[in-house]
Every structure is written in structure tokens, then in C-alpha cells.
PQR file with spaces between the fields and no chain letter, atoms N, CA, C, O and H, PARSE charges and radii, in Angstrom:
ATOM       1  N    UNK     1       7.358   12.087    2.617 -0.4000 1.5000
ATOM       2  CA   UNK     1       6.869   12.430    1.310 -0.0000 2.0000
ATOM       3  C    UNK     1       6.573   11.197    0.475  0.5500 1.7000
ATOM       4  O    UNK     1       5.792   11.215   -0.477 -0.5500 1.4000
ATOM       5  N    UNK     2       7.209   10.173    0.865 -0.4000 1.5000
ATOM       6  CA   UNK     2       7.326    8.731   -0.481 -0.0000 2.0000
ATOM       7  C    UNK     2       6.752    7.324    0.578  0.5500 1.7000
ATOM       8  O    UNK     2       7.464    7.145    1.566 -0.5500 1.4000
ATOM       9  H    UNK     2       7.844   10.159    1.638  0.4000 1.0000
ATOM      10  N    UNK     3       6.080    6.785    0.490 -0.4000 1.5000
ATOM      11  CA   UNK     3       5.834    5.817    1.243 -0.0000 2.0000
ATOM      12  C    UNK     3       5.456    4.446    0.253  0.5500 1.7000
ATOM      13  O    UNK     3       4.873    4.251   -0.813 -0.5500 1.4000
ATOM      14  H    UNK     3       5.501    6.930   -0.312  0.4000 1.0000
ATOM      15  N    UNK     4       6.209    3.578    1.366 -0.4000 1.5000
ATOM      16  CA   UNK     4       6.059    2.345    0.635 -0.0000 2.0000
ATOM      17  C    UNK     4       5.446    1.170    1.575  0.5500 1.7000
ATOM      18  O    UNK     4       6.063    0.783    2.567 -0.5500 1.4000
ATOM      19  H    UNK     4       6.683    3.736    2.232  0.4000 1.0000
ATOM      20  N    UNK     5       3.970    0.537    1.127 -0.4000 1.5000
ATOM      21  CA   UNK     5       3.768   -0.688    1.903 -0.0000 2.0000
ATOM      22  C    UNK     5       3.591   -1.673    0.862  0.5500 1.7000
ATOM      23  O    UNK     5       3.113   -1.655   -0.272 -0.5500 1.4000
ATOM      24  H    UNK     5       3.469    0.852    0.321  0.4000 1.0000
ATOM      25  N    UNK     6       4.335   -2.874    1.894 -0.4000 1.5000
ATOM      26  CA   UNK     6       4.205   -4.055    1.660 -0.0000 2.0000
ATOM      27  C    UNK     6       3.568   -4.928    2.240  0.5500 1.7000
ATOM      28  O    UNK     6       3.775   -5.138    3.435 -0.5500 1.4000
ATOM      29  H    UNK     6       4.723   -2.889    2.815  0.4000 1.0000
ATOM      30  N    UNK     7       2.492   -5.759    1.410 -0.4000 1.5000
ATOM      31  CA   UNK     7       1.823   -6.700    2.286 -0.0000 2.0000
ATOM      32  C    UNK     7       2.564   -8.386    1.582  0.5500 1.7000
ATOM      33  O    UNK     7       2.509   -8.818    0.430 -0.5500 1.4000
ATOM      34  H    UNK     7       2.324   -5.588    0.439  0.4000 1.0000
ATOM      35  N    UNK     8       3.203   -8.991    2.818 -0.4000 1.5000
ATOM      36  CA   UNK     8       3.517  -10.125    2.218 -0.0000 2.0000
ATOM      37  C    UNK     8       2.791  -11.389    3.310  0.5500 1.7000
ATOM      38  O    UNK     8       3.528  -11.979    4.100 -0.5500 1.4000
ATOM      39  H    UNK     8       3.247   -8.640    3.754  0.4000 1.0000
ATOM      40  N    UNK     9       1.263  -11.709    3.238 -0.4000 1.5000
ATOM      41  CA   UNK     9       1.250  -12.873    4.311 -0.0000 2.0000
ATOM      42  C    UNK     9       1.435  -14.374    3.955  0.5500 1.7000
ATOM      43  O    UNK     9       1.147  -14.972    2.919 -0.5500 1.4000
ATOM      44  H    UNK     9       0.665  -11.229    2.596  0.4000 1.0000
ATOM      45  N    UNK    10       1.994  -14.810    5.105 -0.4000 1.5000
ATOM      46  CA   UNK    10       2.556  -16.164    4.697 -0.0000 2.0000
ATOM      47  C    UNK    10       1.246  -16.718    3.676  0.5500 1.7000
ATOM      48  O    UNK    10       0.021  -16.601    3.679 -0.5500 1.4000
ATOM      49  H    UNK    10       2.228  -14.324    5.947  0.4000 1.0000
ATOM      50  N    UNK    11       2.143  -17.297    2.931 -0.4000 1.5000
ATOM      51  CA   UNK    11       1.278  -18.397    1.790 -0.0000 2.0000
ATOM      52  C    UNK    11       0.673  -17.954    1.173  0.5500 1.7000
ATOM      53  O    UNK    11      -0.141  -18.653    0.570 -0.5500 1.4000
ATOM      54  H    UNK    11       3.139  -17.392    2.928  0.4000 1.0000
ATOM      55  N    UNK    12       0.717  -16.311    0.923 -0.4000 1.5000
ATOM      56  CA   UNK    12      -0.340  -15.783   -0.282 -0.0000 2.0000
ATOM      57  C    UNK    12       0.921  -14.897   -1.154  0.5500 1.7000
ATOM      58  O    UNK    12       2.052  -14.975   -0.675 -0.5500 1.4000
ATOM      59  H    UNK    12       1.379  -15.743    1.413  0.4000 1.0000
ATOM      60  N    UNK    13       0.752  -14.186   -2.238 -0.4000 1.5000
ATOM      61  CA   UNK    13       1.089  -13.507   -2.773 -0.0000 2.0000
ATOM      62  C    UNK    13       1.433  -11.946   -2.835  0.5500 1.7000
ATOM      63  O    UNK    13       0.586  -11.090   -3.091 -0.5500 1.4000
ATOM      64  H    UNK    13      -0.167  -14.123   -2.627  0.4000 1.0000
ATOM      65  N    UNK    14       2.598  -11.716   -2.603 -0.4000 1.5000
ATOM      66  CA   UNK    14       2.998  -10.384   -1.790 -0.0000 2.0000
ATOM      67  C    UNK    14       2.275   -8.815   -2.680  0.5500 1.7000
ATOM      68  O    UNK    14       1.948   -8.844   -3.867 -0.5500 1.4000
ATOM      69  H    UNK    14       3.286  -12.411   -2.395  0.4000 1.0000
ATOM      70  N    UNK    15       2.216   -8.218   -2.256 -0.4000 1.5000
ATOM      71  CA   UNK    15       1.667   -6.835   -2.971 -0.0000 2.0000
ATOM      72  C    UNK    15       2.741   -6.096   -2.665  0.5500 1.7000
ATOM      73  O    UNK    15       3.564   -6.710   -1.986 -0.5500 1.4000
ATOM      74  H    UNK    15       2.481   -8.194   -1.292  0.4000 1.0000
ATOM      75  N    UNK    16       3.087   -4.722   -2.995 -0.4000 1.5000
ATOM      76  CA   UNK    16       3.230   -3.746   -2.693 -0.0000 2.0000
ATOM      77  C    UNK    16       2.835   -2.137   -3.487  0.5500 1.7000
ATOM      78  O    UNK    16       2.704   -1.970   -4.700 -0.5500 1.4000
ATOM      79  H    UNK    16       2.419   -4.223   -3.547  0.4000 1.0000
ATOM      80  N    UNK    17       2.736   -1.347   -2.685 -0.4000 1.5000
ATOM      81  CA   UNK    17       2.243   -0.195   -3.051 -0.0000 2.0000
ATOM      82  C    UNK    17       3.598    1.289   -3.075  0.5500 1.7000
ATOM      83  O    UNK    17       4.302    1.386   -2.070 -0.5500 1.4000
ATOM      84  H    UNK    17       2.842   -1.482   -1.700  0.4000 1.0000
ATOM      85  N    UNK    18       3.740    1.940   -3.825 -0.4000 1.5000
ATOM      86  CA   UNK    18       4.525    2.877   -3.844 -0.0000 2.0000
ATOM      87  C    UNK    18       4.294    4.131   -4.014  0.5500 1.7000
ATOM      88  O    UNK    18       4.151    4.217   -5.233 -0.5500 1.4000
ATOM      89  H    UNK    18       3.168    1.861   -4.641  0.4000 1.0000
ATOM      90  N    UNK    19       4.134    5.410   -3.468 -0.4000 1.5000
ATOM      91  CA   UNK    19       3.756    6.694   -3.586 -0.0000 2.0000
ATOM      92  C    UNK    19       4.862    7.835   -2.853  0.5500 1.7000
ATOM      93  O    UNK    19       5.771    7.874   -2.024 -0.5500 1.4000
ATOM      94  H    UNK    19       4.250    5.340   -2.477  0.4000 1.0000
ATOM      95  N    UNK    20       4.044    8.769   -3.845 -0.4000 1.5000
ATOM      96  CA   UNK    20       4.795   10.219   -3.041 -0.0000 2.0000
ATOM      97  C    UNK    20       3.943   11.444   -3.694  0.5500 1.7000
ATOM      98  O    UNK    20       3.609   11.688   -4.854 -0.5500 1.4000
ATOM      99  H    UNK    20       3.306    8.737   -4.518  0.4000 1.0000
ATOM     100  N    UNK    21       3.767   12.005   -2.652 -0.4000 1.5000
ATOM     101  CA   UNK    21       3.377   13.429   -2.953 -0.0000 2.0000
ATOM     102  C    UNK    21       3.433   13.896   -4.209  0.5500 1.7000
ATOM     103  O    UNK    21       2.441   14.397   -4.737 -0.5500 1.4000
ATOM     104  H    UNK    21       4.038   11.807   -1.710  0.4000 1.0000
ATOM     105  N    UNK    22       5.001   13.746   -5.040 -0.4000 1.5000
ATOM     106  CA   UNK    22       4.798   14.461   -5.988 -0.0000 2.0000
ATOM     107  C    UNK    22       3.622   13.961   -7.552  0.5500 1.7000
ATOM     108  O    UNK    22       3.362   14.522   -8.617 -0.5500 1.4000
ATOM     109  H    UNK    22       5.807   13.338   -4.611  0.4000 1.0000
ATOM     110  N    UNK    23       3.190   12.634   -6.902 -0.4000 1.5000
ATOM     111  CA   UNK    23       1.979   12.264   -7.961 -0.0000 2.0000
ATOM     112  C    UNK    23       2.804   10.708   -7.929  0.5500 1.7000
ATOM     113  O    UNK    23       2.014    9.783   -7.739 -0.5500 1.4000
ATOM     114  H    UNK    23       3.401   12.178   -6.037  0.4000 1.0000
ATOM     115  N    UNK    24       4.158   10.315   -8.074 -0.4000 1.5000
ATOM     116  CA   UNK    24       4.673    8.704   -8.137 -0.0000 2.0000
ATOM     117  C    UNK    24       3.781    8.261   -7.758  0.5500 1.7000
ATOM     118  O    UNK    24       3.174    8.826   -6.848 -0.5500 1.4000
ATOM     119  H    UNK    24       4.800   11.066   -8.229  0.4000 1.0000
ATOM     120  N    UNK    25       3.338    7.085   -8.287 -0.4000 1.5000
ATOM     121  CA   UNK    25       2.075    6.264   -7.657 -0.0000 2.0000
ATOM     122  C    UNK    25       2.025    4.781   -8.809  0.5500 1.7000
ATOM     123  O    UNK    25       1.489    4.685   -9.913 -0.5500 1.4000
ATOM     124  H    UNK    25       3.831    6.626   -9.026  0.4000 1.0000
ATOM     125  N    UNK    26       2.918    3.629   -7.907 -0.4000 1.5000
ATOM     126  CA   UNK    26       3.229    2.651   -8.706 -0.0000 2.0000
ATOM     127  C    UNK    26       2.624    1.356   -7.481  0.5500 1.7000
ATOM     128  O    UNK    26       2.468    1.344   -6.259 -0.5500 1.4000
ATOM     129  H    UNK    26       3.354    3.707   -7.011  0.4000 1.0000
ATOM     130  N    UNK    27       2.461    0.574   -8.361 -0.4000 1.5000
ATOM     131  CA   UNK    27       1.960   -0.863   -7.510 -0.0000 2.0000
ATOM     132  C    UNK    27       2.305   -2.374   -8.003  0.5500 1.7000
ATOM     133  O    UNK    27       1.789   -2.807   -9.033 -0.5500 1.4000
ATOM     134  H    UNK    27       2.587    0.584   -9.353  0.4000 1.0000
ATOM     135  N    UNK    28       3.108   -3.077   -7.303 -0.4000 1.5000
ATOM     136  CA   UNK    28       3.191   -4.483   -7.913 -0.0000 2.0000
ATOM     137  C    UNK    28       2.536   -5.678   -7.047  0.5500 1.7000
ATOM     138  O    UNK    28       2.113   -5.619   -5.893 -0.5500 1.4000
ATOM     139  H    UNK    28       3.527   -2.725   -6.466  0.4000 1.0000
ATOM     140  N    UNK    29       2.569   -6.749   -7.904 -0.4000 1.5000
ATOM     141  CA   UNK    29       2.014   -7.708   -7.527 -0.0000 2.0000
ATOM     142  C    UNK    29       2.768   -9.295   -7.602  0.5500 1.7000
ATOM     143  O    UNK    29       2.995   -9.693   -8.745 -0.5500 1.4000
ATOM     144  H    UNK    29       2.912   -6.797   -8.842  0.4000 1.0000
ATOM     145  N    UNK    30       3.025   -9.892   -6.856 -0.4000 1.5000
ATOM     146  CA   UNK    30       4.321  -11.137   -7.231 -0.0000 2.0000
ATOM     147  C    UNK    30       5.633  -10.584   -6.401  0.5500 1.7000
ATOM     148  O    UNK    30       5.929   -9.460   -5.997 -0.5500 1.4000
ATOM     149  H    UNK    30       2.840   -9.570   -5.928  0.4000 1.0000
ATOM     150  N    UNK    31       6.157  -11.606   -6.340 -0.4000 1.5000
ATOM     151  CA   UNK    31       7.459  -11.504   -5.296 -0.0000 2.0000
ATOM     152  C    UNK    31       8.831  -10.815   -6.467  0.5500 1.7000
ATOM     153  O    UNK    31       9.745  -10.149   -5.980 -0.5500 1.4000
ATOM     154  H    UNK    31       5.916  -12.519   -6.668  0.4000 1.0000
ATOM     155  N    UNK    32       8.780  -11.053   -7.723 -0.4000 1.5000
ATOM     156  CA   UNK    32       9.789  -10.617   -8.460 -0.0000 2.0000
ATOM     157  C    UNK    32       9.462   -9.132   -8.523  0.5500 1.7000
ATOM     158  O    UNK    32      10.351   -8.335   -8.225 -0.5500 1.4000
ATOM     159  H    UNK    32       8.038  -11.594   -8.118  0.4000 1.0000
ATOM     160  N    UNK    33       7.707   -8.496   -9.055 -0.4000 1.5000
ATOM     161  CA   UNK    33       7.940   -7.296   -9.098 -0.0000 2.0000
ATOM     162  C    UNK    33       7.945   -6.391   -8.209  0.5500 1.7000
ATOM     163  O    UNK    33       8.093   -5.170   -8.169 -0.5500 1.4000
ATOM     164  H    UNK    33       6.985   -9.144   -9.297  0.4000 1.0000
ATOM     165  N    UNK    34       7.687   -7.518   -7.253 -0.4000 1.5000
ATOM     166  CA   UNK    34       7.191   -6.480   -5.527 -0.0000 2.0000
ATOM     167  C    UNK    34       9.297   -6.142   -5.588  0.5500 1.7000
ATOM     168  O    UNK    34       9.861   -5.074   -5.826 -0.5500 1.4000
ATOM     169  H    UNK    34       7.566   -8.510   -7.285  0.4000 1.0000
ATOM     170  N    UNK    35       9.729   -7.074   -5.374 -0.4000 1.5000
ATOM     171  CA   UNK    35      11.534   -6.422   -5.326 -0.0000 2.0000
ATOM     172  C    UNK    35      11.602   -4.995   -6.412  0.5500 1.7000
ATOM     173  O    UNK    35      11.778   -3.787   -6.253 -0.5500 1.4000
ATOM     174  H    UNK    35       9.271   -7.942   -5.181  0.4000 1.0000
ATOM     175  N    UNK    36      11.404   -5.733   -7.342 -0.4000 1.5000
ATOM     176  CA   UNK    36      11.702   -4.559   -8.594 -0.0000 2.0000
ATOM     177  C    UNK    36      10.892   -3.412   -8.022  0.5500 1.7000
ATOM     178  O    UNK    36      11.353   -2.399   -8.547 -0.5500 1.4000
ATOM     179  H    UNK    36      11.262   -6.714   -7.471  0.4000 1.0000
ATOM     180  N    UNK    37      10.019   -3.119   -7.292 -0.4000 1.5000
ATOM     181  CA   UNK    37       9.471   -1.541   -6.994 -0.0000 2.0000
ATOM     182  C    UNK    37       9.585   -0.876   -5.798  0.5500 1.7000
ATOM     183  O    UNK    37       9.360    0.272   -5.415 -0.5500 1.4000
ATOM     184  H    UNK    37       9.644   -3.942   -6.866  0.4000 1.0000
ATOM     185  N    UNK    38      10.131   -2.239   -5.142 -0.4000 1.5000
ATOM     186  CA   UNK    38      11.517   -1.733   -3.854 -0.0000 2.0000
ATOM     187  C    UNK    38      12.775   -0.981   -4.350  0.5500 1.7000
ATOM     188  O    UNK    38      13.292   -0.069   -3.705 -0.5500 1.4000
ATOM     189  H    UNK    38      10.314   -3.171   -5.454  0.4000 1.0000
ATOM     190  N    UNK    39      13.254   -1.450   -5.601 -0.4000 1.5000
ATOM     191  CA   UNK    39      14.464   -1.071   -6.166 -0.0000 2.0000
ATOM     192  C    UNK    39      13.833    0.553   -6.606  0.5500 1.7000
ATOM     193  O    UNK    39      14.653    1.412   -6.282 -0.5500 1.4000
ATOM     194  H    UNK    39      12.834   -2.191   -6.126  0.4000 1.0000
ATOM     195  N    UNK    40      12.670    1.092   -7.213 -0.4000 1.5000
ATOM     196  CA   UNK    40      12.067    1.564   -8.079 -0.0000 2.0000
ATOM     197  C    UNK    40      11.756    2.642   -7.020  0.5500 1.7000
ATOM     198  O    UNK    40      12.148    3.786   -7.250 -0.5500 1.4000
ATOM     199  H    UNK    40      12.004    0.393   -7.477  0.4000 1.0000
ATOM     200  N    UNK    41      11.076    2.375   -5.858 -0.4000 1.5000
ATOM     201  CA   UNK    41      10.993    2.705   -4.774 -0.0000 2.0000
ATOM     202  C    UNK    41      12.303    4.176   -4.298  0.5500 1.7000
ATOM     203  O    UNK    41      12.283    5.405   -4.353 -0.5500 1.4000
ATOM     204  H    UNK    41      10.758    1.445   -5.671  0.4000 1.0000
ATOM     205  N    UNK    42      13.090    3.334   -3.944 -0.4000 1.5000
ATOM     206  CA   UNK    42      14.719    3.600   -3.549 -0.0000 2.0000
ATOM     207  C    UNK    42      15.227    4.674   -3.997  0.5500 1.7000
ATOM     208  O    UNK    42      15.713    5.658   -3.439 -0.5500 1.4000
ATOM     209  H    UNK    42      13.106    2.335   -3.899  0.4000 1.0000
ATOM     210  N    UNK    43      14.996    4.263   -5.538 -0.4000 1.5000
ATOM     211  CA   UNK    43      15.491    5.129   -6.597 -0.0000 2.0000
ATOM     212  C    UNK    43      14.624    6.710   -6.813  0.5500 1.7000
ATOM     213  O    UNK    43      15.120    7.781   -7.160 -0.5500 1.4000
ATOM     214  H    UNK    43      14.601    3.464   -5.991  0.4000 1.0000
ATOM     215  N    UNK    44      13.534    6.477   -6.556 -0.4000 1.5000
ATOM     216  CA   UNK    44      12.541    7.676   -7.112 -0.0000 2.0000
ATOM     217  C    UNK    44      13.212    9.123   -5.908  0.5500 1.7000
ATOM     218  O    UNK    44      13.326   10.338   -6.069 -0.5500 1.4000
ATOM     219  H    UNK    44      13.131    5.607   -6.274  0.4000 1.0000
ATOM     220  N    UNK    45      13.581    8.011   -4.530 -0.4000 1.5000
ATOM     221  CA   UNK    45      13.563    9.114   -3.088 -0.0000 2.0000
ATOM     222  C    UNK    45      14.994    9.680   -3.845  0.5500 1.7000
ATOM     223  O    UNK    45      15.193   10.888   -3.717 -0.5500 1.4000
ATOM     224  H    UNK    45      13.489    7.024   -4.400  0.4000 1.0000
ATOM     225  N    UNK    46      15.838    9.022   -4.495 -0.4000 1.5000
ATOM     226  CA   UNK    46      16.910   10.212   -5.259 -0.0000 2.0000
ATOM     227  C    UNK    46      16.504   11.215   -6.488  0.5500 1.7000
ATOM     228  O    UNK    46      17.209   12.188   -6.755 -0.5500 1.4000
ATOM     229  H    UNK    46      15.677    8.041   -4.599  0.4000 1.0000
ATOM     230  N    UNK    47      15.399   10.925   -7.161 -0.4000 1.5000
ATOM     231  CA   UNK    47      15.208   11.729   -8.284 -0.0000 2.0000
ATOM     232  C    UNK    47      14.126   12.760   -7.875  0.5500 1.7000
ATOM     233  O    UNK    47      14.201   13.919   -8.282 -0.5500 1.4000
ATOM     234  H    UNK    47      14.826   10.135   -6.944  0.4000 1.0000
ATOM     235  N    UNK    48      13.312   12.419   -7.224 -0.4000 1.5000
ATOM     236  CA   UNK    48      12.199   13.024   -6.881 -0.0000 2.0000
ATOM     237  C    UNK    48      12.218   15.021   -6.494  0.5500 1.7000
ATOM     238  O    UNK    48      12.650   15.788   -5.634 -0.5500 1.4000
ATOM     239  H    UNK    48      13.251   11.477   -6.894  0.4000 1.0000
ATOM     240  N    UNK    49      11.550   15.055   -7.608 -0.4000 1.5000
ATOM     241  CA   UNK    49      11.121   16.971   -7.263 -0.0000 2.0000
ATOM     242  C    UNK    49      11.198   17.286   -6.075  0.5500 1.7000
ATOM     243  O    UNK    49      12.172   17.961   -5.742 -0.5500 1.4000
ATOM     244  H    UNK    49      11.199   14.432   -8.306  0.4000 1.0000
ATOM     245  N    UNK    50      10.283   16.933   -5.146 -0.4000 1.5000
ATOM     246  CA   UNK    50      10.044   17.485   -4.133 -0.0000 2.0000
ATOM     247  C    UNK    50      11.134   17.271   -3.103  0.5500 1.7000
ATOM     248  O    UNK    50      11.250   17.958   -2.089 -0.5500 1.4000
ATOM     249  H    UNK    50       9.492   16.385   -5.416  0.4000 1.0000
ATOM     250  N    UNK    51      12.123   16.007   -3.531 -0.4000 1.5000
ATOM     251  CA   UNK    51      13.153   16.457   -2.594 -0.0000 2.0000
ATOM     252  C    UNK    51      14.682   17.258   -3.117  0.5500 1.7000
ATOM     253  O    UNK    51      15.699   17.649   -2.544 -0.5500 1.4000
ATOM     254  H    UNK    51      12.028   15.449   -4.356  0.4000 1.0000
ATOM     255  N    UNK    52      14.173   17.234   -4.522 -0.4000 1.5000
ATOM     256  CA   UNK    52      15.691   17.745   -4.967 -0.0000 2.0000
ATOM     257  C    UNK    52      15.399   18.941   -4.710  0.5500 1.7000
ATOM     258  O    UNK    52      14.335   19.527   -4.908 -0.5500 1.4000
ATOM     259  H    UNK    52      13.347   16.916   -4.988  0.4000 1.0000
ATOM     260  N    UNK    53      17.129   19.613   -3.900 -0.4000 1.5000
ATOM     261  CA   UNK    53      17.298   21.322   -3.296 -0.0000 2.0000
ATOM     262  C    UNK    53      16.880   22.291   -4.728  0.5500 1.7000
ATOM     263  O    UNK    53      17.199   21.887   -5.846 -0.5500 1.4000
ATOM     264  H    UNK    53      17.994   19.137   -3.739  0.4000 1.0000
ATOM     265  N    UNK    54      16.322   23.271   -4.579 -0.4000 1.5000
ATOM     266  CA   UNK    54      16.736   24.327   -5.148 -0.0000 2.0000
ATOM     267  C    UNK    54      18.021   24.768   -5.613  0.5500 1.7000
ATOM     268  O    UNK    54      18.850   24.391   -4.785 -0.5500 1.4000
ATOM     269  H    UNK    54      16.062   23.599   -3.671  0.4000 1.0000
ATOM     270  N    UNK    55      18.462   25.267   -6.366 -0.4000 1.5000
ATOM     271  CA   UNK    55      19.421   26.303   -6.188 -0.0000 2.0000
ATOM     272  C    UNK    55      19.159   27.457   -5.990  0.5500 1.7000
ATOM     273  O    UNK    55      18.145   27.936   -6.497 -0.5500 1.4000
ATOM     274  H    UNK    55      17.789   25.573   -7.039  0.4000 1.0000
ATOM     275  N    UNK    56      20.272   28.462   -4.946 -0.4000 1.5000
ATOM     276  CA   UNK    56      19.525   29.532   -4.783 -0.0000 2.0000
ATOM     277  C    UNK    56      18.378   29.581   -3.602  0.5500 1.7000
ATOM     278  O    UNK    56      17.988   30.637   -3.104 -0.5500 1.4000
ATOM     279  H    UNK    56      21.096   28.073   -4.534  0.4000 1.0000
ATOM     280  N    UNK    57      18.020   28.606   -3.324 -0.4000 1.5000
ATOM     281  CA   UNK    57      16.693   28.415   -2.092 -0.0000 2.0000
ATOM     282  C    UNK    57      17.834   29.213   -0.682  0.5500 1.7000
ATOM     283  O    UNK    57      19.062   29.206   -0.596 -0.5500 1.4000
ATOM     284  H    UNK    57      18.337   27.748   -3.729  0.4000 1.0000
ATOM     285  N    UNK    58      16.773   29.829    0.252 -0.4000 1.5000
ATOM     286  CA   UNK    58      17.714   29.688    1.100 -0.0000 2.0000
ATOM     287  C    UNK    58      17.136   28.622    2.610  0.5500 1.7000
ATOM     288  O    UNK    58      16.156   27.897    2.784 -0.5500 1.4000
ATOM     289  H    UNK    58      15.776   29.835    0.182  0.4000 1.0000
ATOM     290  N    UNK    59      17.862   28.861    3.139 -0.4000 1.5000
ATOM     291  CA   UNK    59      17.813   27.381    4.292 -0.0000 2.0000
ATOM     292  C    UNK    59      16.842   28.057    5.561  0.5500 1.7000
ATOM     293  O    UNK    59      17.018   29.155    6.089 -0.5500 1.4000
ATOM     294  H    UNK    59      18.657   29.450    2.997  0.4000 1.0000
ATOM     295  N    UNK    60      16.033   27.299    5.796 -0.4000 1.5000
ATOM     296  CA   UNK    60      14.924   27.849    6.066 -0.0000 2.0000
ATOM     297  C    UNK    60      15.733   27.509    8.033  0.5500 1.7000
ATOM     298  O    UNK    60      15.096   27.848    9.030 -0.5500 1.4000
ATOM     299  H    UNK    60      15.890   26.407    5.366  0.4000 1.0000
């Protein structure tokens, strides 16, 4: 559901990209914020709609 790429090639300036289904859709640029949206990243796969259970759902 959440995917994260990173492009870091030697001697240039790292990117990364962050998404998920439920619309998250973040992007950094630089080695400090590329970490920070790893962290950002991490964090969303705990908050995120589409993976938090129902209550009441039943188990498929």
C-alpha cells in the first residue's frame, strides 16, 4: 500500500519519494530531508487509514 524510493547515486544528491494509496504523497530532496521522510515514511505505515483495522470488521 505505502512505497518508498530512494535514489542516492554516488556524488550526487539523494532524492526520495514517498506514497500510499490512501493519497500520502510526499518527496524530499538532500540527505537531511531524504532521512526526515524515512522517519515520516515509517510513521504514516502506523497512522495510515487504509491500514488501521476496523472495529467490528470481520476477518476475512
Amino acid at each position: 500500500m505505502a512505497w518508498l524510493r530512494i535514489a542516492a547515486p554516488r556524488g550526487a544528491t539523494p532524492t526520495a519519494t514517498s506514497k500510499c494509496l490512501c493519497g500520502w504523497d510526499r518527496s524530499a530532496v538532500g540527505h537531511r530531508k531524504v532521512l526526515a521522510l524515512i522517519d515520516d515514511h515509517a510513521a504514516h505505515r502506523d497512522t495510515c487509514p487504509l491500514r488501521s483495522f476496523q472495529e467490528g470488521r470481520a476477518a476475512a
